[in-house]
N, C-alpha and C positions, 0 to 999 in steps of 0.2 A: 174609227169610232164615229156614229153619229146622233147629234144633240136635237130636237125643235125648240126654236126658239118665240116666244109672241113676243110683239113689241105694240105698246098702250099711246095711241093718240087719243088721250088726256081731256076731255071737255072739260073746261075752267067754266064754273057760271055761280054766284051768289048761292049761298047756303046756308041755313038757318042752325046749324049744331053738329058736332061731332058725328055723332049719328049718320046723318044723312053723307057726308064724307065718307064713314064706313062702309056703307051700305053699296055708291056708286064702286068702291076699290073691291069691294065683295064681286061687284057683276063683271068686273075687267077680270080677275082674278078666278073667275068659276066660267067665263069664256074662253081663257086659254086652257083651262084642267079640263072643258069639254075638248078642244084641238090635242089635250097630251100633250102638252108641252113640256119641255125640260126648264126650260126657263122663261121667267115672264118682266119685259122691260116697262119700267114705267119715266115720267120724264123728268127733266129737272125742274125742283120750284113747283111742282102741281101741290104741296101742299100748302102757299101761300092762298090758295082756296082758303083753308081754316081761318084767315085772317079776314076775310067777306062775312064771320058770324056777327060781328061787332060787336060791340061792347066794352071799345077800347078807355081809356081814361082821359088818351087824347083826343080822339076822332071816334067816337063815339057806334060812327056807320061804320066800323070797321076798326080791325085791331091794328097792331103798328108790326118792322118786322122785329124787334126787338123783344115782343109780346110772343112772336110766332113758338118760342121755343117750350113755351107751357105747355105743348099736346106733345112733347116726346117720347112720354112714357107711354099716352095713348097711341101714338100712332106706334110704336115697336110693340106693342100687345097685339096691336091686326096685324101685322103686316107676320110676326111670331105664328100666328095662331095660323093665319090662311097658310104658310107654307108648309106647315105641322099635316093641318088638313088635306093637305093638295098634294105635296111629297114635289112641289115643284120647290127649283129655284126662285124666288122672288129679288129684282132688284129694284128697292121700292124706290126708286126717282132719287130726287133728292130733299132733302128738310134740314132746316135751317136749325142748328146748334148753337149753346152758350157754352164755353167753358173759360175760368177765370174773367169773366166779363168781357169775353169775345165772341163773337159771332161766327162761326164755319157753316158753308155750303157744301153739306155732306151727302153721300150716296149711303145706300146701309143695301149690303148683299145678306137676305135670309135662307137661310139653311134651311132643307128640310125636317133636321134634327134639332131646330131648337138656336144654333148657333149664328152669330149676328157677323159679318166683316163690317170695315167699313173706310171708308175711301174719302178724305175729304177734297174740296176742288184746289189742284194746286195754282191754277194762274186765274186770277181775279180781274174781272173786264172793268174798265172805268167807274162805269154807272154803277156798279157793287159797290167799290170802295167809297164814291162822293157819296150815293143815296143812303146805302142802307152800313156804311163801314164794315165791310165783311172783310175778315183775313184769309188768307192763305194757309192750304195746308202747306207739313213738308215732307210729306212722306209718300213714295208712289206703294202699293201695296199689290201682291199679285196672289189671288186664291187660288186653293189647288179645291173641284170638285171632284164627285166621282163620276164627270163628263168631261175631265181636264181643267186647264188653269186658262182661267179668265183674267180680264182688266176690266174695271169701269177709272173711264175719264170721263170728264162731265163736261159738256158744251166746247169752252172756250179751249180746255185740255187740248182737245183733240186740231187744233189748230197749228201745234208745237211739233213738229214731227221725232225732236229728241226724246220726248218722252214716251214717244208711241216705238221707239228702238230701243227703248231701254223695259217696256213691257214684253216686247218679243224675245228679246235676248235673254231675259228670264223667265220664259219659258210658254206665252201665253198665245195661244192661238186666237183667242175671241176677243174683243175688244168692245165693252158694250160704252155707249155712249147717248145717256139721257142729257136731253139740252131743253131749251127755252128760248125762242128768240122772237123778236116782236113784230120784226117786217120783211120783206125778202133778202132782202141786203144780208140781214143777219143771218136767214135760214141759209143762203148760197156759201156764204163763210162755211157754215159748219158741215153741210152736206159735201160740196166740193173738195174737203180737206179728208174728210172720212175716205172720201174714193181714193185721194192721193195715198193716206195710210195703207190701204188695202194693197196695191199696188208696190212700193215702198219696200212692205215688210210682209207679204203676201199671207193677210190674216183675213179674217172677216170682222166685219165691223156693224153692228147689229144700234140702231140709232132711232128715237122718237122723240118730238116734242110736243108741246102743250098747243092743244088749238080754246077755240071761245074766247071769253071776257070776264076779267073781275072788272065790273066798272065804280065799286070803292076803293079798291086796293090800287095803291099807287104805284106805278113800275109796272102792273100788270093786268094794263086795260087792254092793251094789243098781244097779240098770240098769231104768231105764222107757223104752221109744223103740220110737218110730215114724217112716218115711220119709214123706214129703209132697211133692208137686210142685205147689205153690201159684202161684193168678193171682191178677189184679185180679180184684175183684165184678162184671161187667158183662155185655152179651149177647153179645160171643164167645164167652165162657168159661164155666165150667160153672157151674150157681148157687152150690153152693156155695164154689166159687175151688178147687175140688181135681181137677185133672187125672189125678192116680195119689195113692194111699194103698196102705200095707205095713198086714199084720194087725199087729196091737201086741202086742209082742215075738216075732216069732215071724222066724226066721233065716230070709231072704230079701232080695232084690233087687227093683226097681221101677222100670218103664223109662216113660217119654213124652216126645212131640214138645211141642217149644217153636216158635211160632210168632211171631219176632218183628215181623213186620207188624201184626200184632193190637194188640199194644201202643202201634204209632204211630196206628193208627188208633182207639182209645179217648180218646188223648190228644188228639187231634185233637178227634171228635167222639161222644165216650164220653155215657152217662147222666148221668155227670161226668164232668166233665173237674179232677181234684183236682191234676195237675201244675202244666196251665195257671193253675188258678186260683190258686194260692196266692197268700196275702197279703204282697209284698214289701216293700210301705210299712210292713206293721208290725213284722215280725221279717226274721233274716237271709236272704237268699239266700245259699245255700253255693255258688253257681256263679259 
């Protein structure tokens, strides 16, 4: 079987109203429906954009992330509607959730029929918990499309390689991963750990994050990101495992074919075979 997938480097910049949010997620979103694509990535955190409208009660120039959670209903209506219209996948990045007066760093996977997944982030980087108190989810979730079963981890996720073995082992070939990271340091964390997963648990791993500036919004004045549509290391694939690359930071979109036969046929009979082989007598199988 095979999938296209876009993946959305995100221009973060000051914005005046819902509205004009909709409007930019509309042109990312009607530039992958021109490519056909099956599914379309967006990153982590680009909706703290909404928080640059201001009109906060603290900070006046800008809302708090506390605040951020009032546009959910708005933002699952676009995000509803475009994948309705498009008959794409959509995984709308990530936005910031309340539940019982907690905060979650959520993913939401949109159906093309109406139906909502959603994934929230299980390992919480420092600065989340000091700045903005965000919890943990606890649950890894895996969707079944009718292009196969996916994961989304979000940034720091994909860092943990248990969890990227405990996605494979039931049963997911693609592994999408929206992040957010402020300066090289961080991008090199998240893109170097993706290629290790690829590799690992021979999946592909489909990755973008936010470029530009909120220069009210606090935590997210600096934006380093680049999209990636990561393989395995092997002779199907490209040497270097990068099927598509976005220029770094530069506001665009990044389309390529997944070819999930490749992947059975690596693990089968790959240069390695790193699935098959792994060592179950000594550590856990998560499957």
């Amino acid at each position: 079987m095979k999938l296209r997938v876009s993946a959305v480097q995100y221009h973060l910049h000051t914005i005046g109203s819902f509205e004009e949010f909709a409007a930019q997620v509309t042109h990312y979103v009607k530039t992958a429906e021109e490519f056909e694509a099956d599914f379309v990535l967006f990153p982590e955190l680009f909706t703290t954009q909404l928080m640059s409208i201001g009109g906060g009660k603290r900070h006046p120039e800008s809302l708090t992330i506390d605040e951020l959670p009032a546009f959910t209903d708005s933002y699952k209506e676009l995000f509803v509607s475009l994948a309705q219209q498009t008959g794409m996948h959509i995984i709308g990045g990530t936005h910031i959730i309340e539940e019982k007066g907690h905060l979650y760093n959520t993913a939401f996977l949109f159906y093309p029929d109406g139906r909502i997944g959603e994934q929230r982030k299980l390992h919480i980087t420092p600065p989340e918990v000091k700045e903005w108190n965000m919890q943990a989810g606890d649950a890894l979730h895996i969707f079944d499309t009718d292009k196969g079963k996916i994961a989304i981890l979000i940034c720091y996720d994909i860092e943990f390689p248990e969890i990227v073995r405990m996605a494979r082992a039931r049963g997911a070939d693609v592994v999408f991963c929206p992040s957010c990271t402020d300066d090289r340091h961080g991008f090199h964390r998240v893109r170097y750990t993706c290629h290790a997963r690829t590799i690992e648990n021979q999946i592909y791993v489909v990755t973008t994050g936010t470029i530009g500036s909120l220069p009210t919004v606090d935590f997210m004045r600096g934006n380093y990101g680049q999209a990636a549509v990561i393989t395995p290391n092997d002779v199907p694939f490209p040497p270097g495992g990068l099927l598509a690359v976005g220029e770094i930071n530069h506001d665009m979109v990044i389309t390529a074919d997944l070819d999930l036969s490749l992947l059975q046929q690596v693990r089968e009979k790959g240069s390695v075979t790193t699935w098959r082989d792994r060592r179950t007598d000594l550590y856990t199988d998560w499957s």
